[in-house]
C-alpha positions as CSV (number, residue, x, y, z in Angstrom):
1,X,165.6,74.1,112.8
2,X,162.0,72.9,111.9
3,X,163.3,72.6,108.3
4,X,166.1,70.2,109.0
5,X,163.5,68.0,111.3
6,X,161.4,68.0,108.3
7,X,164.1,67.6,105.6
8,X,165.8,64.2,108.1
9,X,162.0,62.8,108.4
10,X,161.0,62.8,104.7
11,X,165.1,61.5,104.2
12,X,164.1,58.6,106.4
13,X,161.0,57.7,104.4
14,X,162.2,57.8,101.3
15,X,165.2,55.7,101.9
16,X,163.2,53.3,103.5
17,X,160.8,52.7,100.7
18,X,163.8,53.4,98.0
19,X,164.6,49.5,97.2
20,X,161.3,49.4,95.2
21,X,161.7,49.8,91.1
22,X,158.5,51.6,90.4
23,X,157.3,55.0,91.5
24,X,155.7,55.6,94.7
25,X,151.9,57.1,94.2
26,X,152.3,60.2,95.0
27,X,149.2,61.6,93.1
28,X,146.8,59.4,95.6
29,X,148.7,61.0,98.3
30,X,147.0,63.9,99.6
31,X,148.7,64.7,103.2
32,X,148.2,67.9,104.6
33,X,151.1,70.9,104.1
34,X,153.9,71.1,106.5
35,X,154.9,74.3,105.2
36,X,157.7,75.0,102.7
37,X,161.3,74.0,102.7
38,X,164.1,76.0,100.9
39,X,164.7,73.6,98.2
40,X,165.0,75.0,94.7
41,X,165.3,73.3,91.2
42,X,166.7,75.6,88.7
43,X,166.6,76.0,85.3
44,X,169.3,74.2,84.8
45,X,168.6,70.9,86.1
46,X,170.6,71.6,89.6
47,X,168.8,71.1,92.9
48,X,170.0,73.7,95.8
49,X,169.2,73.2,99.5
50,X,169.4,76.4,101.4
51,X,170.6,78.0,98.8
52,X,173.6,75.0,98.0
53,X,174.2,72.6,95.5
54,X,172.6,69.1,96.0
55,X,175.6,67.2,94.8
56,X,174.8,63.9,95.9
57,X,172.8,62.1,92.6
58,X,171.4,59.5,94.5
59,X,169.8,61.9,97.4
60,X,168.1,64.1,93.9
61,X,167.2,60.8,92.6
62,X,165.4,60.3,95.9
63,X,163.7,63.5,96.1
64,X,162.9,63.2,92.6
65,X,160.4,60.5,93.3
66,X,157.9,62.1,95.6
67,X,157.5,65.0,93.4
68,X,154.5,66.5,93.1
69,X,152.9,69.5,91.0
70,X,149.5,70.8,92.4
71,X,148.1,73.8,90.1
72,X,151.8,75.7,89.5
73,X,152.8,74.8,93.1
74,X,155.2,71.8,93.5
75,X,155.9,70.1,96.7
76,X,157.8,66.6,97.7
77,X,155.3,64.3,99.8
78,X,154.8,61.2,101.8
79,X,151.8,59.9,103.0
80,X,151.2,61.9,105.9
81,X,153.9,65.3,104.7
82,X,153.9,67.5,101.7
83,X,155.9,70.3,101.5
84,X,156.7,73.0,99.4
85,X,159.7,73.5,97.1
86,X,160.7,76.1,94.4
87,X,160.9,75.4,90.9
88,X,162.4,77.6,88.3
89,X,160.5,76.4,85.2
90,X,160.4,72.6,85.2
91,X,162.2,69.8,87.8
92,X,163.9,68.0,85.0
93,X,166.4,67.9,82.4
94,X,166.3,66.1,79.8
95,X,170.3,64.8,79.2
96,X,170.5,61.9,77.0
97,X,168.5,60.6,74.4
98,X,168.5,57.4,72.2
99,X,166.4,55.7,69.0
100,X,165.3,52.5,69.5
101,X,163.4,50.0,67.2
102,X,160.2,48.9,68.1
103,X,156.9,46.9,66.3
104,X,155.8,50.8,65.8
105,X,158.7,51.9,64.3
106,X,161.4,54.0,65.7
107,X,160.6,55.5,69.0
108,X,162.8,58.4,70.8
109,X,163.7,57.7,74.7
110,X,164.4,60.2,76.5
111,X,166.7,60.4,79.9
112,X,166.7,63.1,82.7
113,X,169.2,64.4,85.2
114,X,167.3,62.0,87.9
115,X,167.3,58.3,85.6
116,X,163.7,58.6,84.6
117,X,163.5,57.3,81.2
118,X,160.5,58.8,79.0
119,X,159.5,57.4,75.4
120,X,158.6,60.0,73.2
121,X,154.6,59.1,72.6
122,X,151.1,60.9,71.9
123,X,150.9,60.1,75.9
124,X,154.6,62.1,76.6
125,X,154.8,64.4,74.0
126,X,156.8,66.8,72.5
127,X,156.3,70.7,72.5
128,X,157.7,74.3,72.3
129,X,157.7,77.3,74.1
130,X,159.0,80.1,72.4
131,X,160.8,82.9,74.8
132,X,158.1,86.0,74.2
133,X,161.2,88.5,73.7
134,X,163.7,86.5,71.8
135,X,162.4,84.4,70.0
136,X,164.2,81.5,71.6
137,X,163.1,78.0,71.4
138,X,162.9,75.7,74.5
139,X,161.9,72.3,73.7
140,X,159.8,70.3,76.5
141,X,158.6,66.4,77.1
142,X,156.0,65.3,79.5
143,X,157.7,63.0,81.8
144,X,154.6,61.7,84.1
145,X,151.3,63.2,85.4
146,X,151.8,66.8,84.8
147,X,155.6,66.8,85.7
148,X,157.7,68.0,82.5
149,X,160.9,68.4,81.6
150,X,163.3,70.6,79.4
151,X,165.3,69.1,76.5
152,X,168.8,70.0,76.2
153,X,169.8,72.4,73.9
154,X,172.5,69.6,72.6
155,X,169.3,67.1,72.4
156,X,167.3,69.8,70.4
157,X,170.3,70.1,68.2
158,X,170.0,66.4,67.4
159,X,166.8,66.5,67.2
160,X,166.3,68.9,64.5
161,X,169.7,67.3,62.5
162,X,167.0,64.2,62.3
163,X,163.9,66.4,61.8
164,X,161.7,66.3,58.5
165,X,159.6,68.9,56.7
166,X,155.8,68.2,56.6
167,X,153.0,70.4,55.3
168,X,150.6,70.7,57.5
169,X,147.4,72.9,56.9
170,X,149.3,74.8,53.8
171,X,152.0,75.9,56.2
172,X,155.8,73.6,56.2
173,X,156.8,72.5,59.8
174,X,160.2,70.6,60.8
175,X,159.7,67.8,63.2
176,X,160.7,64.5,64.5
177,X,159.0,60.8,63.8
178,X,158.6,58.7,67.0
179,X,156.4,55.7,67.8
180,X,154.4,56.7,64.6
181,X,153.7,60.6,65.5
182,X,155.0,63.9,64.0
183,X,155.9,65.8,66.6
184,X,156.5,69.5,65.4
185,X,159.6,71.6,66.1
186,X,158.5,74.9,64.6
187,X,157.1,75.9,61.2
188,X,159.8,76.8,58.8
């Protein structure tokens, strides 16, 4: 199948260039399309491969590092493939979360279903989406470039047990102190 030749090539790069610590480039990357493969990332954190469960961490963890998002389309590239994948709102989850100490004060870390570790900043923000018919919160953190990732509904529970009310502009919010910024949760 020209999906699994695809799928075993891009396999073979990325282990290849998987002993480094930092992130490949992928944003200077700009290969042309090889088509799409029928790799999904739902909702729920869970990558699917022709419709099955990715259970192997470390191939995610993998795939996770040549992500790309260009417009709404998001695609896993080399430098000479891109192709396209499914996304069903963002490709990660956020699944653990700690407070450390720093010369700024207390910052909020952030981890994802994939290791990626994100400090909860003015340049990885904080914001939420309310669902249009219920009403429902989901909480979101910028993870890098325009890749973003949804925050646990345990981690929004602990996040709003360690919230504060602020007035801003006449109007009381609930939100969460880190590295010096308010980051709001939703007026009250």
């Amino acid at each position: 199948m020209p999906q699994d030749n695809h799928l075993n090539k891009l396999l073979k790069q990325l282990e290849e260039s998987s002993s480094e610590k930092k992130l490949p480039p992928v944003e200077q990357w700009d290969p042309d399309s090889c088509g799409d493969m029928d790799l999904l990332i739902k909702r729920d954190g869970n990558w699917y491969y022709q419709g099955s469960p990715i259970s192997r961490k470390r191939l995610v963890k993998l795939f996770s590092r040549v992500l790309k998002k260009e417009g709404e389309d998001y695609f896993l590239v080399t430098p000479v493939e891109k192709l396209g994948i499914r996304v069903e709102d963002v490709p990660f989850l956020m699944v653990r979360m700690r407070l450390e100490e720093t010369e700024q004060g207390s910052v909020i870390v952030f981890e994802d279903n994939c290791d990626n570790q994100v400090a909860l900043t003015s340049d990885n923000p904080l914001w939420i989406n309310l669902n249009s018919k219920t009403g429902e919160p989901s909480p979101y953190i910028n993870i890098r470039g325009n890749l973003n990732g949804l925050i646990h509904r345990n981690l929004f529970y602990e996040l709003v047990d360690m919230a504060e009310e602020r007035m801003i502009d006449g109007e009381k919010y609930l939100g969460i102190v880190s590295a010096g910024e308010f980051f709001s949760l939703g007026k009250i």
